[in-house]
N, C-alpha and C positions, 0 to 999 in steps of 0.2 A: 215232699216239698221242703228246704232248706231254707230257709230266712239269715238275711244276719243278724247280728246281736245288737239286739234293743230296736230290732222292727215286729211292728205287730201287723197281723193280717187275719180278714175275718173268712172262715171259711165255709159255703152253706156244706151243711149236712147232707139234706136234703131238698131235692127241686122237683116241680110235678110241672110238664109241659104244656100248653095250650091245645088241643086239638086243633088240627090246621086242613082248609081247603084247599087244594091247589090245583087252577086252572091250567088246562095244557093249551096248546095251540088247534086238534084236534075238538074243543069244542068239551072233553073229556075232564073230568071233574075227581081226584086223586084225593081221598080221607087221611089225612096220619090221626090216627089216635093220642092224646095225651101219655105221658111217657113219665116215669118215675126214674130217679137219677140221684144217686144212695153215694156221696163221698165222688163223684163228678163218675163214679160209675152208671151209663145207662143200663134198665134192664130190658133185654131183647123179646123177651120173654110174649106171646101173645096177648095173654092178658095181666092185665096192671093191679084189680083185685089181689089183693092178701096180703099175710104180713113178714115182712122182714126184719132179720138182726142184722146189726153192722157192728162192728168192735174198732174203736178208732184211739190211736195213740199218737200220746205228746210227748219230744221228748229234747231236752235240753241237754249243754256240756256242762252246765251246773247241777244237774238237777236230774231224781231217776225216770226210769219209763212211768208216767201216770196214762194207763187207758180208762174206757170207759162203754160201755156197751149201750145201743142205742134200739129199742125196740118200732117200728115204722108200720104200722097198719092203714090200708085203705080202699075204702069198697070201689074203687075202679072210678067214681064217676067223677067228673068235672062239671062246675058251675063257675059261670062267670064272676058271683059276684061271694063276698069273702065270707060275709056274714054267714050265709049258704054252705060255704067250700067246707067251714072250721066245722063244718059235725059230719065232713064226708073223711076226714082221717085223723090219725093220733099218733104223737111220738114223743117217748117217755124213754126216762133213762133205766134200764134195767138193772 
């Protein structure tokens, strides 16, 4: 992503998707499971359980490459409500 000089822009790390139903015409009734989404990459992966690295860099024409690594753990499940959600994952700067 390229920005110009002297715009800021916030960018999520990380996203965890909603679990979704979705009704067909047939009557037939389609689950997605919640989905983890690490630097706007989704993971395809089956299951959403565990932990991930991501290593994410900044980098300006004044200024050198600053990265930083991001460690992402989470036990797969999804709760509606936050108070709940914030002991089902963790993400620290390694």
């Amino acid at each position: 992503m390229v920005l110009p000089v002297g715009a800021k822009k916030l960018i999520d790390i990380v996203n965890i998707t909603v679990p979704e139903k979705i009704s067909k015409p047939d009557s037939q009734i389609e689950k997605n499971p919640s989905k983890i989404i690490i630097g706007g990459i989704p993971n395809h992966k089956e299951k959403n359980k565990g932990t991930w690295y991501a290593t994410f860099g900044l980098y300006s024409q004044n200024h050198s490459l600053v990265s930083f690594k991001v460690e992402i753990e989470w036990t797969g499940v999804w709760t509606s409500r936050l108070t709940e959600f914030k002991s089902q994952y963790q993400i620290k700067i390694v």
